[in-house]
N, CA, C and O atoms as CSV, one atom per row, in Angstrom:
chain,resi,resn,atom,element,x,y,z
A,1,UNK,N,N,122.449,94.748,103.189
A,1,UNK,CA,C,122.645,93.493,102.495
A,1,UNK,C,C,121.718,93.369,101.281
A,1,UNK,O,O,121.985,92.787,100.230
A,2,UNK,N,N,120.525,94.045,101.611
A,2,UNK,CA,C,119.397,93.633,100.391
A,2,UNK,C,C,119.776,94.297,99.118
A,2,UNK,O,O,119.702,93.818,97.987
A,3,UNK,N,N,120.319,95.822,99.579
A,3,UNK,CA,C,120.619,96.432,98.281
A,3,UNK,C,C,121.831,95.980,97.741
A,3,UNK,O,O,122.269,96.637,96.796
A,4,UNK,N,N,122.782,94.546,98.306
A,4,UNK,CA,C,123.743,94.092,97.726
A,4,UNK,C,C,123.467,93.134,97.377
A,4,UNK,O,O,124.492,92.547,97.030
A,5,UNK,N,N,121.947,92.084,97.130
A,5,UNK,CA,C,120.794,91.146,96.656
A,5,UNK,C,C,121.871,90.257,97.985
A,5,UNK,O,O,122.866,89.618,97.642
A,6,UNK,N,N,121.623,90.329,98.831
A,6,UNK,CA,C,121.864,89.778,99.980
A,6,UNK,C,C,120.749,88.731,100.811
A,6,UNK,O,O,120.007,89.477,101.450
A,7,UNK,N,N,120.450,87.630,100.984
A,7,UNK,CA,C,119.298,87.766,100.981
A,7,UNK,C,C,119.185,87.928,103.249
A,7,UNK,O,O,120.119,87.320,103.770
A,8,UNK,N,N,118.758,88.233,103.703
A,8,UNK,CA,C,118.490,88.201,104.923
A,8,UNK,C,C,117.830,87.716,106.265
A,8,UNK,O,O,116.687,87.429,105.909
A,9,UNK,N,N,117.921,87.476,107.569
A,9,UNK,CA,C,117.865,86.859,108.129
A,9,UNK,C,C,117.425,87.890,109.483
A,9,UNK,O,O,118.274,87.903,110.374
A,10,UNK,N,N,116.201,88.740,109.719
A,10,UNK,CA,C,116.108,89.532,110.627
A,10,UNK,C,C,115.112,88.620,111.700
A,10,UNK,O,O,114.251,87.884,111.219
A,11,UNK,N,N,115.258,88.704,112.879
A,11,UNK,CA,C,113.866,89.054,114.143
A,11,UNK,C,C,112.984,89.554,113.753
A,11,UNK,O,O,112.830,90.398,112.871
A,12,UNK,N,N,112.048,88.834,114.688
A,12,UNK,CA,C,110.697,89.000,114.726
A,12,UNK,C,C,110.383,90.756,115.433
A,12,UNK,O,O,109.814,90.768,116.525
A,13,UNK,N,N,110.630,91.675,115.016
A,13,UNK,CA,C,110.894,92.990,115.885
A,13,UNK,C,C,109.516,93.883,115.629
A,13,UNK,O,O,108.849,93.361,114.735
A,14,UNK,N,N,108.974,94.953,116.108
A,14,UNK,CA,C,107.641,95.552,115.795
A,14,UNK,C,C,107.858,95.513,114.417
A,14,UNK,O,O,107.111,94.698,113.877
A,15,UNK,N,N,108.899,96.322,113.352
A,15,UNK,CA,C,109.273,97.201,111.929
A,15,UNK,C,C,109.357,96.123,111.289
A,15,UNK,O,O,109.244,96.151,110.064
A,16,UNK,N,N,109.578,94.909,111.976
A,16,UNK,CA,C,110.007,93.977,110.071
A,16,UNK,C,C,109.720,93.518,109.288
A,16,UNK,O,O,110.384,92.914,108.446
A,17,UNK,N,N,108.279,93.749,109.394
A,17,UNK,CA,C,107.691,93.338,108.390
A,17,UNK,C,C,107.970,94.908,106.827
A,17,UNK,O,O,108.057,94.948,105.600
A,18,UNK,N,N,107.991,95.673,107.747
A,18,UNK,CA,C,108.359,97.211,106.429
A,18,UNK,C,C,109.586,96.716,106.503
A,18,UNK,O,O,110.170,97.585,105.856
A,19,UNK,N,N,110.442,95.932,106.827
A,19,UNK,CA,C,111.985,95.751,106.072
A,19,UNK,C,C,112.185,94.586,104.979
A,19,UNK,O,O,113.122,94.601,104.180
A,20,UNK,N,N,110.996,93.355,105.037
A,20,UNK,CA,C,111.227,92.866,103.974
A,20,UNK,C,C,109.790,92.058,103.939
A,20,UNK,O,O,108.872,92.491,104.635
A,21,UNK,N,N,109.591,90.847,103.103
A,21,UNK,CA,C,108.671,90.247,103.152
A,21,UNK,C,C,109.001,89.003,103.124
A,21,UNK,O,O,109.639,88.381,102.275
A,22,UNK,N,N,108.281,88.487,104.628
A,22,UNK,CA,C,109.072,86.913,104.952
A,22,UNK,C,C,108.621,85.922,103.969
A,22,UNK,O,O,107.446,85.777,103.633
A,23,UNK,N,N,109.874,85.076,103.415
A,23,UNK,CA,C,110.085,84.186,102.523
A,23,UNK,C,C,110.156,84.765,101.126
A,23,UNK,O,O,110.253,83.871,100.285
A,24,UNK,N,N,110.133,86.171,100.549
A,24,UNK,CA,C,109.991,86.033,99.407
A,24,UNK,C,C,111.688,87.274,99.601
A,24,UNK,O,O,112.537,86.955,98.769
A,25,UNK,N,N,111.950,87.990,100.150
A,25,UNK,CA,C,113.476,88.667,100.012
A,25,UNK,C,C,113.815,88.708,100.931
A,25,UNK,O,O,114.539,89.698,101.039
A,26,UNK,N,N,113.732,88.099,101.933
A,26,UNK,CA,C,114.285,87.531,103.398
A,26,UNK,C,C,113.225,86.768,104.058
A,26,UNK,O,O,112.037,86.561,103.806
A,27,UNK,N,N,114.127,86.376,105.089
A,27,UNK,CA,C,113.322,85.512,106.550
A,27,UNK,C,C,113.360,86.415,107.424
A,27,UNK,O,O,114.185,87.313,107.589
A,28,UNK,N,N,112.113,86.061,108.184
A,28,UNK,CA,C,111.636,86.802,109.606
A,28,UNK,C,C,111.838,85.309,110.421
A,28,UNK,O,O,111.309,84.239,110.124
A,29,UNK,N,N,112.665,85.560,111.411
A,29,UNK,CA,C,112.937,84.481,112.597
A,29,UNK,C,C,112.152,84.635,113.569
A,29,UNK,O,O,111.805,85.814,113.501
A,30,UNK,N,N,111.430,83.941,114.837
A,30,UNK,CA,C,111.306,84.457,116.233
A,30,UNK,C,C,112.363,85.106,116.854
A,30,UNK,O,O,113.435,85.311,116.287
A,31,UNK,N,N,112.126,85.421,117.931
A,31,UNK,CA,C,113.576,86.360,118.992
A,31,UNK,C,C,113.784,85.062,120.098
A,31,UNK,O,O,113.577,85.347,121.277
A,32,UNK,N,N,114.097,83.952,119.846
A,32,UNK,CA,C,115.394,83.329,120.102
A,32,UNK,C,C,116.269,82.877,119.239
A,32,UNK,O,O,116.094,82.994,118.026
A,33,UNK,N,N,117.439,82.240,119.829
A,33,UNK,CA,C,118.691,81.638,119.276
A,33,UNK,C,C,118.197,80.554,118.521
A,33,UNK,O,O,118.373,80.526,117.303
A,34,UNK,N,N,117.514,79.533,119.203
A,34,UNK,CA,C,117.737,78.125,118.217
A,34,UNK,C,C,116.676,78.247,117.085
A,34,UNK,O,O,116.661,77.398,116.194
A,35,UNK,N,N,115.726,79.350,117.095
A,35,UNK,CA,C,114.652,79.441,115.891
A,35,UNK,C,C,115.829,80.163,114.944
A,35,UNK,O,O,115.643,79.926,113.750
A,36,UNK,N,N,117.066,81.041,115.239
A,36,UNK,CA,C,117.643,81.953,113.929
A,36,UNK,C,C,118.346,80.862,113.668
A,36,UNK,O,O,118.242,80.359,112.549
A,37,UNK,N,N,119.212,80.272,114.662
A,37,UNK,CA,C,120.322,79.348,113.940
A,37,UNK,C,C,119.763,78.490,113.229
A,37,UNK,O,O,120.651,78.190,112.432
A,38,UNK,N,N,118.508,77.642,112.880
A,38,UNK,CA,C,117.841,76.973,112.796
A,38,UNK,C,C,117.404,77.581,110.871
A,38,UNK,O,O,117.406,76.986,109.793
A,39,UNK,N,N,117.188,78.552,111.154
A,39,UNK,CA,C,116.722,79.177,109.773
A,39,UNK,C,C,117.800,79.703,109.103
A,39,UNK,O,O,117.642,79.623,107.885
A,40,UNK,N,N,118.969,80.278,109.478
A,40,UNK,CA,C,120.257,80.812,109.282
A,40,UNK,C,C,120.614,79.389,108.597
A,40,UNK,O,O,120.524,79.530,107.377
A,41,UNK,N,N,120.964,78.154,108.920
A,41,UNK,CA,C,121.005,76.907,108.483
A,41,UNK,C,C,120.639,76.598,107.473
A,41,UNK,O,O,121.466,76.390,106.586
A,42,UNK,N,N,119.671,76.495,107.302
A,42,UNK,CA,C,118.233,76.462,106.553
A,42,UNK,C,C,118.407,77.344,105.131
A,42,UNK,O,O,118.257,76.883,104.000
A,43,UNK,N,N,118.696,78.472,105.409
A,43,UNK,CA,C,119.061,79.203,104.300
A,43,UNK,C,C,120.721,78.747,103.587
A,43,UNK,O,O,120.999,78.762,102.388
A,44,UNK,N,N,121.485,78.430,104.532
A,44,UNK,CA,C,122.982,77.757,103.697
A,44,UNK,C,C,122.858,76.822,103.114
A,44,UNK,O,O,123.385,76.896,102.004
A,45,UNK,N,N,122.178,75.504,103.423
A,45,UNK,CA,C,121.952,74.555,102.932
A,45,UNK,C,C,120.674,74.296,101.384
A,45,UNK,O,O,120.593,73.645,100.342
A,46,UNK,N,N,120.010,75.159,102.065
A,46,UNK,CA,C,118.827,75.627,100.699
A,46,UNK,C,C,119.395,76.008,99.541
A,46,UNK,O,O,119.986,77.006,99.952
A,47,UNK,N,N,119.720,75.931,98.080
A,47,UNK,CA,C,120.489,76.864,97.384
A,47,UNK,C,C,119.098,77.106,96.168
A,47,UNK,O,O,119.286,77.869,95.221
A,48,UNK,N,N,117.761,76.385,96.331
A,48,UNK,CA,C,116.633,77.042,95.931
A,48,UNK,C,C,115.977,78.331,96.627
A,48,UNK,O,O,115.274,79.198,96.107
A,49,UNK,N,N,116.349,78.222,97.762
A,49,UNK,CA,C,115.750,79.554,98.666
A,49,UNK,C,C,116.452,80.605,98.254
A,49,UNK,O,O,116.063,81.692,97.827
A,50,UNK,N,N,117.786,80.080,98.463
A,50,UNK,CA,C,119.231,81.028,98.827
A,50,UNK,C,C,118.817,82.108,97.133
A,50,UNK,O,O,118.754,83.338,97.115
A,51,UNK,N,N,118.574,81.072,95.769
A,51,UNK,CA,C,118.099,81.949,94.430
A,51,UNK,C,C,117.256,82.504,94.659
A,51,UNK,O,O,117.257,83.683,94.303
A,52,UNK,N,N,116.169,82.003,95.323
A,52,UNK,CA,C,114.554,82.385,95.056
A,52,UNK,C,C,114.352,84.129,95.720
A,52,UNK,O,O,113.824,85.066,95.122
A,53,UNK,N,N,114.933,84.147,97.050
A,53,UNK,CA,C,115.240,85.390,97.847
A,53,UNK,C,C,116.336,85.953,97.159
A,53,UNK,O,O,116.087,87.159,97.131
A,54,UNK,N,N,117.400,85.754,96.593
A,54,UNK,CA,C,118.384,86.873,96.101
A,54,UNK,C,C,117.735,87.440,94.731
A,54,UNK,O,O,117.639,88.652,94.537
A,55,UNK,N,N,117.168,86.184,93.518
A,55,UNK,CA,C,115.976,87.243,92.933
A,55,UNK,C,C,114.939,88.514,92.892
A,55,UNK,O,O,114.589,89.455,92.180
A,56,UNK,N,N,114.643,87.748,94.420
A,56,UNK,CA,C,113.502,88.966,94.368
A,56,UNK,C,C,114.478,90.240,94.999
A,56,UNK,O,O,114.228,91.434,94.829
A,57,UNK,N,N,115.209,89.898,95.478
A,57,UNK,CA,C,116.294,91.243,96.156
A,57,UNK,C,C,116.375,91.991,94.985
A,57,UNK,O,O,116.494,93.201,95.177
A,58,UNK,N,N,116.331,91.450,93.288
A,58,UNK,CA,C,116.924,92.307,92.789
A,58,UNK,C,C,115.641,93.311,91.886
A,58,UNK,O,O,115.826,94.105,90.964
A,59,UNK,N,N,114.366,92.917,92.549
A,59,UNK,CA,C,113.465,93.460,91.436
A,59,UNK,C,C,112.837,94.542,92.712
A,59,UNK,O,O,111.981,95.219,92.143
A,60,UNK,N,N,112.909,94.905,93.966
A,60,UNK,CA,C,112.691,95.969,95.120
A,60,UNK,C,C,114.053,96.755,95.017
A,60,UNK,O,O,115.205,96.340,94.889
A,61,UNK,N,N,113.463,98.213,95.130
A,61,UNK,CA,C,114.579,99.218,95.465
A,61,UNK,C,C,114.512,99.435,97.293
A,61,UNK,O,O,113.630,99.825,98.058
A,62,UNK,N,N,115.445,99.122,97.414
A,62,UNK,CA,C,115.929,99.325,98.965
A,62,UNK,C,C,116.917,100.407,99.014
A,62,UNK,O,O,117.764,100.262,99.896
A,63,UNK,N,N,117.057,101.836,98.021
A,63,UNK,CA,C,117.427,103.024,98.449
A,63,UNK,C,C,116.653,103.378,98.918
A,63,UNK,O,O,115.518,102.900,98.946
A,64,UNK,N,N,117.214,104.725,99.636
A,64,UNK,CA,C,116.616,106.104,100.034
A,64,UNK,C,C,115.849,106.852,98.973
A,64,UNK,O,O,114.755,107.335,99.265
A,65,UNK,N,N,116.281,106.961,97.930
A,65,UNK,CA,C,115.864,107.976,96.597
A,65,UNK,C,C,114.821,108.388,96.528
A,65,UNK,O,O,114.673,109.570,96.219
A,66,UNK,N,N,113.566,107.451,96.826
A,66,UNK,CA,C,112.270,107.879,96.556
A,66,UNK,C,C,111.565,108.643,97.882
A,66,UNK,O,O,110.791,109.579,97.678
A,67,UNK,N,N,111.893,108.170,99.330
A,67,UNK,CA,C,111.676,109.248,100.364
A,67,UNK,C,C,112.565,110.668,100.450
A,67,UNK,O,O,112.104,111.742,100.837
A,68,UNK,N,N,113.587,110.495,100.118
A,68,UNK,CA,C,114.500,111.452,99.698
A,68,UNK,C,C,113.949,112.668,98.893
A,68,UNK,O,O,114.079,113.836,99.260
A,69,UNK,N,N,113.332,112.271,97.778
A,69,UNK,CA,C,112.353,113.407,96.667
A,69,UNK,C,C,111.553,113.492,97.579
A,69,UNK,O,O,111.554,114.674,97.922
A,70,UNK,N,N,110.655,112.755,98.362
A,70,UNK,CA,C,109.482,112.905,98.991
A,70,UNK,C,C,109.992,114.714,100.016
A,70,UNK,O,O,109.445,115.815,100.066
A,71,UNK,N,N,110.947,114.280,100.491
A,71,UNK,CA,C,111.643,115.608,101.913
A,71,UNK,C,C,112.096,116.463,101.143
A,71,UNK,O,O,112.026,117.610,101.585
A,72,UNK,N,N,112.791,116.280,99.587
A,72,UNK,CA,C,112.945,117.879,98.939
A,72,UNK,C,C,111.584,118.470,98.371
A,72,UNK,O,O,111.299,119.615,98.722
A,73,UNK,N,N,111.100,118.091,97.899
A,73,UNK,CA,C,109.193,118.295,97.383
A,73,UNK,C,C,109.134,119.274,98.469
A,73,UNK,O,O,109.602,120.411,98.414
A,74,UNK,N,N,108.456,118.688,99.570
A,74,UNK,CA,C,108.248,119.274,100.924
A,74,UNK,C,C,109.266,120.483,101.203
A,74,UNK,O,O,108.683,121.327,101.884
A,75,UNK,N,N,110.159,120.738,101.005
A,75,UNK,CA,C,111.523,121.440,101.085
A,75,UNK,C,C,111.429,123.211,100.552
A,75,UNK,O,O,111.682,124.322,101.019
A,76,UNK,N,N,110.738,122.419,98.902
A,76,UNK,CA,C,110.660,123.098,97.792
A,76,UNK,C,C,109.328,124.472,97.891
A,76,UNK,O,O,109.306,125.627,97.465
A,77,UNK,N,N,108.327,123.620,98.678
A,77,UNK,CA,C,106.982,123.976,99.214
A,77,UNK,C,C,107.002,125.717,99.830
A,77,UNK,O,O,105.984,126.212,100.315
C-alpha cells in the first residue's frame, strides 16, 4: 500500500516499527479490534491525517532496490 502512497493501518507486532513510523506514514494500532476499528475510523474521517501520511508515503522508498544491490555487491565479492 505504501509504495502506492497508501497510507496504513498495521498492529502493534515485534517488526513494525521497521515497517513504518507511527503517525507520520502510517498508524501502529494495539492487537485488539476496538483500538484498529477505532483508528481505521479515525483515519476515514481525518482528511488532514489521511494528506499528512499519504505525503510522507511519497518522500520514503518502500522498494526492494537498495537491499537488492546490497545481495548483488555481496554476490559480486
Amino acid at each position: 500500500a505504501q509504495i502506492l502512497n497508501k497510507p496504513v493501518v498495521i498492529t502493534n507486532f515485534e517488526t513494525s516499527k521497521s515497517q513504518l513510523i507511527d503517525g507520520v506514514d502510517g498508524i501502529i494500532v494495539p492487537m485488539n479490534n476496538e483500538q484498529c476499528a477505532e483508528r481505521i475510523y479515525r483515519l476515514i474521517k481525518d482528511k488532514e491525517l489521511q494528506r499528512r501520511l499519504i505525503e510522507n508515503t511519497k518522500i520514503t522508498d518502500y522498494t526492494n532496490k537498495q537491499e537488492l544491490e546490497k545481495i548483488y555487491a555481496l554476490l559480486e565479492e
